[in-house]
N, C-alpha and C positions, 0 to 999 in steps of 0.2 A: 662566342656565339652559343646560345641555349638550343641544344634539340630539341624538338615536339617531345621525342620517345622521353625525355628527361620529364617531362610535367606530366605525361600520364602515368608515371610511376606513383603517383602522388595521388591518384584518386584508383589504384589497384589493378588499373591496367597490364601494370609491369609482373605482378607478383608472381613465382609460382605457385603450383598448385600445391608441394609442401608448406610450403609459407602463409596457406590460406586455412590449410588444415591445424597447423599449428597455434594461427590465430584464431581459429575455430574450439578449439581445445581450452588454450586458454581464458575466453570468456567464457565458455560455459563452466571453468574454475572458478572463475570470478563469481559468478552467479551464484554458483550453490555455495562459495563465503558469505556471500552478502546475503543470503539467505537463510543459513547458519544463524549468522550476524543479526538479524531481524527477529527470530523467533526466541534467541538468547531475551534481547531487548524487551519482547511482550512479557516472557517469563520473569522475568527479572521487574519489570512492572506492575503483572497482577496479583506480586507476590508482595509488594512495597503495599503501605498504609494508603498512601493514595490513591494506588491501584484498586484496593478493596473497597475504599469511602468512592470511587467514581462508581465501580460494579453494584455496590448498596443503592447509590443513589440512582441509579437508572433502572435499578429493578423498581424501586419507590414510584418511579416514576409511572413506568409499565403499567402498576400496580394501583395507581390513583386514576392513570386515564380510564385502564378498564373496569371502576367502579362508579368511576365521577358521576357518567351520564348514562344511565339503563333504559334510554328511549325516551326519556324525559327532553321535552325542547329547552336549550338554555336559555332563551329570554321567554318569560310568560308574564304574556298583552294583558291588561284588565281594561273593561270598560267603565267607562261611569265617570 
């Protein structure tokens, strides 16, 4: 026969309070790998040929919106 006490061990009921602290420890370990982990991957990125042909291209980009249109409306109506 299954206790109640036995399933709410399973959802943290049971835990102590070391046992919460040390899972508390250990993700925030986790996190600042993974986030190590994450900023290696950008650097390693915008330092790759792709990385710089995307940065080129989106400055391009920047670069054409804000010259494209200088208050000019883009379709111009003629009558006649």
């Amino acid at each position: 026969m299954v206790k109640m006490g036995g399933c709410l061990s399973c959802f943290g009921f049971g835990q102590s309070e070391k046992q919460r602290e040390e899972d508390r420890i250990q993700s925030e370990e986790a996190r600042r790998h993974a986030a190590a982990a994450a900023e290696a991957r950008r650097t390693d990125y915008e330092r790759s040929a792709a990385g710089r042909a995307a940065k080129a291209q989106l400055a391009g980009i920047k670069k054409s919106e804000a010259s494209a249109n200088r208050g000019e409306p883009v379709l111009k109506w003629q009558m006649g």
